[in-house]
Phi, psi and omega in degrees: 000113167322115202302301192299304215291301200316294214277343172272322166308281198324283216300310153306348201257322170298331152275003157264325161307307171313302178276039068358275182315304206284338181286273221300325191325326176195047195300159164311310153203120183326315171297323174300283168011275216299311162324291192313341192270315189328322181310307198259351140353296183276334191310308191297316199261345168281322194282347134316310179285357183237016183325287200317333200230336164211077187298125180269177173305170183264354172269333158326288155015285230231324167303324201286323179277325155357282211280289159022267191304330192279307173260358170281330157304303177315304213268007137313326182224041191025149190334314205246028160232002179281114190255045142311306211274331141349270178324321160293347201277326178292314165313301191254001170058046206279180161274305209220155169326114202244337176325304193306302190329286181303336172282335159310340209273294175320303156329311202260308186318290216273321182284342179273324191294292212303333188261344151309315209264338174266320164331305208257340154275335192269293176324313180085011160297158172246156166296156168144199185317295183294342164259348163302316185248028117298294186326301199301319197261244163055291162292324180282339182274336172259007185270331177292330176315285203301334153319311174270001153279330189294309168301326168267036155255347169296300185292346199257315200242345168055219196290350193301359206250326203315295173348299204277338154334261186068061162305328171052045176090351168286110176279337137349338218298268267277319178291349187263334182265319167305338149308324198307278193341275206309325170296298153340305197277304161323331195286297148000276203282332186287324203271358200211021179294298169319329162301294175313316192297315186288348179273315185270002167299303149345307179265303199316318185285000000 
């Protein structure tokens, strides 16, 4: 394993260790927590096991410790209680909590980078069109997945899901966090394609 990725893995994994301790330490409810956590819970110990054989870019990287930190604010004081997201509601003279909004936007942002770069390394794609809307329908496929983890846990747990839903009364939310996504991901592929390409050029060399 190249010694720069190693020092960039430690670093994430210590700064996810914090914000662990520090997100778990007295969440609003533990059982959401734990939904909420499950990503990057799995996230961690895969990127260790493929460090050695498939080192990802330091801009994946560094999206991936992003989104990390992103849920972990989410799942402590759960989606439609974070008061970060008060504060914008306020600022901007919102309805509602905006934070779940954003973490769909993130949802989409950070899975696009990641899943471009295994399309075009694991995949044999080239940039252009056809892995953007590969990338694109890809992340929208995975925001509907995690919808339909969200439903059956709505049917399996009834109001107990309401925390981890955090619909905050939309009945619209789940067509609304899929938009969030495909908008991340679109946002995702316009600012940072070029960036990508020269980092994955960069390990090809």
């Amino acid at each position: 394993m190249d010694r720069g990725y190693r020092n960039y893995l430690w670093l994430l994994t210590l700064v996810w260790l914090a914000g662990l301790a520090a997100s778990g330490w007295s969440p609003y409810d533990r059982a959401t927590w734990w939904m909420e956590m499950a990503p990057a819970l799995i996230a961690l110990p895969i990127l260790w096991s493929t460090a050695a054989r498939f080192p990802l870019t330091s801009l994946a990287l560094a999206l991936i410790g992003f989104h990390g930190l992103v849920l972990m604010l989410g799942a402590a004081y759960t989606y439609a209680r974070v008061p970060l997201g008060f504060e914008m509601q306020q600022w901007f003279d919102l309805a509602r909590n905006p934070y779940d909004r954003f973490g769909h936007f993130v949802q989409g942002f950070v899975p696009a980078i990641v899943l471009r770069e295994l399309l075009v390394r694991l995949g044999g794609l080239k940039p252009g069109w056809l892995l953007t809307l590969l990338v694109l329908a890809c992340c929208l496929a995975v925001s509907a997945s995690y919808e339909l983890i969200e439903f059956g846990a709505a049917m399996a747990l009834g109001q107990g899901a309401d925390e981890f839903l955090g619909t905050q009364g939309d009945p619209w939310d789940t067509q609304w966090d899929m938009l969030m996504c495909l908008i991340g991901a679109g946002t995702s592929l316009a600012l940072m394609t070029r960036l990508h390409d020269r980092q994955l050029a960069g390990l090809r060399s």
